[in-house]
N, C-alpha and C positions, 0 to 999 in steps of 0.2 A: 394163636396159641403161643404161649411162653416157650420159647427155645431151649432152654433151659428143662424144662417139665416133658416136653418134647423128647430131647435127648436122653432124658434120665427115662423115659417111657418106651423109649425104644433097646436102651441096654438091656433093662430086666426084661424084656419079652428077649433079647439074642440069646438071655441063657438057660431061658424055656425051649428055642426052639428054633429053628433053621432061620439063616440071614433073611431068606426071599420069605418065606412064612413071616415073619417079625416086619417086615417092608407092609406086607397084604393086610396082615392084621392094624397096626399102625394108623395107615390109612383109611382102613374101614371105620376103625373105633374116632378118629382122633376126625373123620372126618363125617360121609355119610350117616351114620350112628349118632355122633353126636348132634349131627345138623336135627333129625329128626326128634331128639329127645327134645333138645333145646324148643324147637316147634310145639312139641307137645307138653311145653314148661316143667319136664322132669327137672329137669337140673338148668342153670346157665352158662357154664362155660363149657369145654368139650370133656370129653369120658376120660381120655388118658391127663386130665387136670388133676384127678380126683386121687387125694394123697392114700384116704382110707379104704382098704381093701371090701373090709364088710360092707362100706356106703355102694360102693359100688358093684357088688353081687347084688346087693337089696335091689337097685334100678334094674337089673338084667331082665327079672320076670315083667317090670312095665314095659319095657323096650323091645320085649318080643311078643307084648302087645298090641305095640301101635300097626293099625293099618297098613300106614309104608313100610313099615318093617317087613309086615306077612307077605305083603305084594312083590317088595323084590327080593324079600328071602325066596321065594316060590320060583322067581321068572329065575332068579340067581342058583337055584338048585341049593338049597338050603348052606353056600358056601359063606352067608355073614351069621348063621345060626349057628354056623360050625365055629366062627370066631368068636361071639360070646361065651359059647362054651366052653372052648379051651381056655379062655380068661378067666372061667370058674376053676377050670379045673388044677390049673399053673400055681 
């Protein structure tokens, strides 16, 4: 991922919401989330790339779609369901 798009991804979520919150969120979106989308050719590069706000609420309902998602949103106790949705709601 761009460093760059990275860091600018991780400012506007610090002034949404707690440092270690913004860390969890971060890495879930910029990481597992994304891997899984990209898998399922939603999108190609990762979620916190994505400059457009609307493009990326649009993908949220396919993303808690996918299988993996359901699987380790479930084993996870719904804590990366909880990160999408506060990225809707920010």
């Amino acid at each position: 991922m761009d460093l760059e798009v990275s860091v600018s991804f991780e400012k506007w979520l610090l002034r949404k919401v707690a440092a270690k919150t913004s860390l969890n969120y971060s890495r879930a979106i910029s990481g597992s989330i994304s891997e899984w989308a990209i898998a399922a050719q939603l999108i190609d590069q990762p979620l916190s790339s994505i400059q457009d706000f609307e493009v990326f609420q649009a993908l949220v309902p396919h993303i808690k779609a996918l299988p993996t998602f359901q699987a380790f949103n479930k084993k996870a106790k719904a804590c990366i369901r909880r990160h999408l949705i506060a990225m809707q709601l920010i």
